[in-house]
C-alpha positions in Angstrom: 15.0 6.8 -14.3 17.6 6.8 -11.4 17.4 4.2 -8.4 16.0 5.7 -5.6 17.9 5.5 -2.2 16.9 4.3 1.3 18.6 3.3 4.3 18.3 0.1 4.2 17.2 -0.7 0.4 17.2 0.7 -3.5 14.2 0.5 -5.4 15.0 0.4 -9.1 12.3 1.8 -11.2 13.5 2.3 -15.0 10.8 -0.7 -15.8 7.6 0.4 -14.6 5.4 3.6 -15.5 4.7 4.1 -11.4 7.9 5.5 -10.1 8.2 5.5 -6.0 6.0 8.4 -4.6 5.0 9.6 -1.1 1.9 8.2 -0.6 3.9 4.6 -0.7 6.1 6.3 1.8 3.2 7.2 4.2 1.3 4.1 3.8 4.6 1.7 4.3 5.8 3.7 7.2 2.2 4.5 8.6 0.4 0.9 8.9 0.9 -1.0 12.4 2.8 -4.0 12.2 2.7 -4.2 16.0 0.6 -7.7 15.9 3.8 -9.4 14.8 1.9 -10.3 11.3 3.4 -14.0 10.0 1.7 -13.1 6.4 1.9 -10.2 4.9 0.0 -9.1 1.1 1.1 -6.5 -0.6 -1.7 -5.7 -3.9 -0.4 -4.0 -6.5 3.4 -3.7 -5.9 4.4 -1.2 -8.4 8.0 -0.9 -7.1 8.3 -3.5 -4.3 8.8 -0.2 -2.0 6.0 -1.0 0.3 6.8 -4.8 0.5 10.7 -3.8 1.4 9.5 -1.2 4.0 7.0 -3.6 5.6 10.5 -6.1 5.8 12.4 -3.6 7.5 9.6 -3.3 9.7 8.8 -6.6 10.5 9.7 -10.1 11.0 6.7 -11.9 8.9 8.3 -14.9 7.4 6.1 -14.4 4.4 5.7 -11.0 2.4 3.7 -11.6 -1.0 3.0 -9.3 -3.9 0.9 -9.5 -6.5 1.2 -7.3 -9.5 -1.4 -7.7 -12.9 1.6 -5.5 -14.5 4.4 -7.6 -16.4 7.4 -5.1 -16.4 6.0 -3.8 -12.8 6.4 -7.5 -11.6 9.4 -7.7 -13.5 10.6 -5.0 -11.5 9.6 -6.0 -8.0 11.2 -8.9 -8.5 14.4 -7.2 -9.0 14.1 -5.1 -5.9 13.4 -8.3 -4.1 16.3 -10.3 -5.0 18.9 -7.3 -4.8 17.5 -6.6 -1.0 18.6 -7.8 2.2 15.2 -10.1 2.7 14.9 -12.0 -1.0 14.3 -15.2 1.3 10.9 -13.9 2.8 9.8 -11.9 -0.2 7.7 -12.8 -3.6 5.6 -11.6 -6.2 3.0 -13.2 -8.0 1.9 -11.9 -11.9 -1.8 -11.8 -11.7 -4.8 -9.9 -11.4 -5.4 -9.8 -7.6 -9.3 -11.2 -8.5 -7.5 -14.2 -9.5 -4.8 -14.0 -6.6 -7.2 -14.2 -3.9 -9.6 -16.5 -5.6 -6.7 -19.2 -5.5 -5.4 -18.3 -2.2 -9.3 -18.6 -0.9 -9.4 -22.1 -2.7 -6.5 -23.0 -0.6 -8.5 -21.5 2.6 -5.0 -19.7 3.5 -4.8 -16.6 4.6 -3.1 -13.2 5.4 -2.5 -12.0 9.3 -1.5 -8.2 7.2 -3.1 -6.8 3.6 -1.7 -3.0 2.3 -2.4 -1.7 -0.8 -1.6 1.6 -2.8 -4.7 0.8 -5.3 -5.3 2.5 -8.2 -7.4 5.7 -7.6 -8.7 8.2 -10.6 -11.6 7.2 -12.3 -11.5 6.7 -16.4 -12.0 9.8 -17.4 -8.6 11.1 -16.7 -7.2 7.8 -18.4 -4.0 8.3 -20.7 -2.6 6.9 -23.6 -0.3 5.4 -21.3 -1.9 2.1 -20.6 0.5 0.6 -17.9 0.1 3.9 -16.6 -3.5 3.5 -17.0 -3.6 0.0 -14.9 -1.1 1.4 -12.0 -3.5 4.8 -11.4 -6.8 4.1 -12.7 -10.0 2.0 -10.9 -11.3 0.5 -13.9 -8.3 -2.5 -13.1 -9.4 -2.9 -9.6 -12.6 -1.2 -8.6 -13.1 -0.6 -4.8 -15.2 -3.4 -4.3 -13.4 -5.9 -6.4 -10.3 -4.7 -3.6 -12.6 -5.3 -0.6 -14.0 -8.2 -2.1 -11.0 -10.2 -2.3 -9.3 -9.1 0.9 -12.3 -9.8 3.0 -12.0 -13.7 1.4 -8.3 -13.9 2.4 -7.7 -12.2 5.7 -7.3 -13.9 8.8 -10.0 -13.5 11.4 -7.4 -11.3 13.4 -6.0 -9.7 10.6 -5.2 -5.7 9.5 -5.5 -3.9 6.3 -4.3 -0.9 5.7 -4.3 1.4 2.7 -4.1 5.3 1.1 -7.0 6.6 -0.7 -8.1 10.1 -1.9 -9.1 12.2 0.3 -12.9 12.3 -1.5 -13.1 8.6 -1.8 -12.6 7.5 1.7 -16.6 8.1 2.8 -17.6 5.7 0.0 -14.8 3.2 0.5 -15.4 3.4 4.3 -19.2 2.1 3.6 -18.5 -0.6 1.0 -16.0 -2.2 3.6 -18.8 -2.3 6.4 -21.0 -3.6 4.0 -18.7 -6.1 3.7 -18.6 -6.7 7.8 -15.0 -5.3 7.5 -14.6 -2.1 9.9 -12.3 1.2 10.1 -10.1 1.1 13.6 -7.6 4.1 12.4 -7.4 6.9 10.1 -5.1 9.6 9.1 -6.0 12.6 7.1 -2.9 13.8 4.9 -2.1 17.7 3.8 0.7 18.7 1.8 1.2 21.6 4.0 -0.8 23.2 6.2 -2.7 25.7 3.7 -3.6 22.5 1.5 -6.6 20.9 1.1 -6.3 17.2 2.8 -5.4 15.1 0.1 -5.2 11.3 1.0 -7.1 9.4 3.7 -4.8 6.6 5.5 -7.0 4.0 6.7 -6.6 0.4 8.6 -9.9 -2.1 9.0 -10.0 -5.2 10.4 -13.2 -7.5 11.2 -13.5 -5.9 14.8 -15.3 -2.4 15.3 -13.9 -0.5 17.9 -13.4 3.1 18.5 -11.5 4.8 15.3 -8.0 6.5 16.3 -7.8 9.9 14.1 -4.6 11.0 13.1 -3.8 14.3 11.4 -0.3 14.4 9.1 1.0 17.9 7.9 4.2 16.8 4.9 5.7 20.3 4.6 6.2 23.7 6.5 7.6 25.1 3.1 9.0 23.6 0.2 11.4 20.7 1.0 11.5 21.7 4.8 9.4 18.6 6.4 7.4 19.0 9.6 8.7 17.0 12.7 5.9 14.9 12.1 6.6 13.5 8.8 10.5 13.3 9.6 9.7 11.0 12.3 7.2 8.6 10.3 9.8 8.0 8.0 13.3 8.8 9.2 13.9 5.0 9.3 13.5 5.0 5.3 14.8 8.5 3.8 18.5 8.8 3.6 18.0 12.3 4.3 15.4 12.6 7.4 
């Protein structure tokens, strides 16, 4: 599998079964960073691509990872040392159940949480099983996600992540159960005879009126919208 490209970066990816994709894209060029965040977690690395973007993006003298995957971790690491940032970014090879348990132990927390979780549910599971871990909830269930993030984010802090489409009613009510509340959203379609696909979301502890978004990729194949070229012209070589 060929490196892939970016302004500012390369992401290798001939070690892990989750190869860069848009909805990393969206989500690393879509989530504020205008607090100035100190800390940022990314959960579930894949890549590195969202940790690099979010460095780009931001001057946060901390950007963790934390990837259960070994040749995933393996591979973020990579990405990390061959970028421009390697001094304000690591990764951590655990389960993030056990990430934030430790990190919750050492009362520290994060001021910024993304994550590009896994989504299908097991019965579309492969015979792939990194694949399996990367795309599938039975790793990290919704609740395990907002479990641990509500134990390790600052009281001012953001998290953002992409979802389905179809799952972001349910993940939207286990987060308020969990006193953490939406403040923006973003509905995604492929083009603009598609079905919305993926929900963008950002919560933090305070309620406040949601800003709604609407994101339209394509006009036709491979011609983007102006949109989309202007979320992430600072990424793509070619936008």
């Amino acid at each position: 599998m060929k490196p892939f490209k970016f302004k500012e970066f390369t992401v290798r990816q001939d070690k892990t079964a989750m190869q860069v994709g848009t909805d990393a894209v969206l989500l690393g060029s879509w989530c504020s960073v205008d607090g100035y965040p100190d800390s940022i977690l990314d959960i579930g690395s894949g890549t590195g691509v969202i940790s690099l973007m979010l460095a780009q993006r931001s001057d946060a003298i901390t950007i963790d990872a934390v990837e259960v995957d070994e040749s995933a971790y393996e591979q973020t690491v990579e990405n990390f040392e061959q970028s421009d940032w390697g001094d304000r970014l690591y990764c951590y090879n655990a389960t993030f159940q056990e990430f934030a348990n430790e990190i919750a132990e050492e009362q520290e927390s994060y001021d910024f949480i993304v994550s590009n979780p896994p989504f299908y549910t097991d019965e579309f599971e492969t015979e792939n099983n990194a694949r399996n871990k990367a795309r599938f909830t039975s790793s990290l269930s919704f609740e395990e996600l907002i479990n641990g993030i509500v134990s390790i984010l600052s009281k001012k802090g953001k998290f953002a992540v992409i979802i389905p489409f179809k799952e972001e009613t349910n993940f939207i009510k286990i987060a308020k159960e969990k006193k953490i509340y939406l403040n923006r959203s973003c509905h995604v379609q492929g083009n603009k005879s598609s079905e919305i696909k993926r929900s963008l979301l950002e919560f933090s502890f305070h309620s406040s009126e949601i800003q709604k978004e609407h994101l339209i990729i394509e006009i036709e194949r491979h011609k983007y919208t102006a949109e989309y070229i202007n979320l992430t012209k600072d990424f793509y070589l070619k936008m």
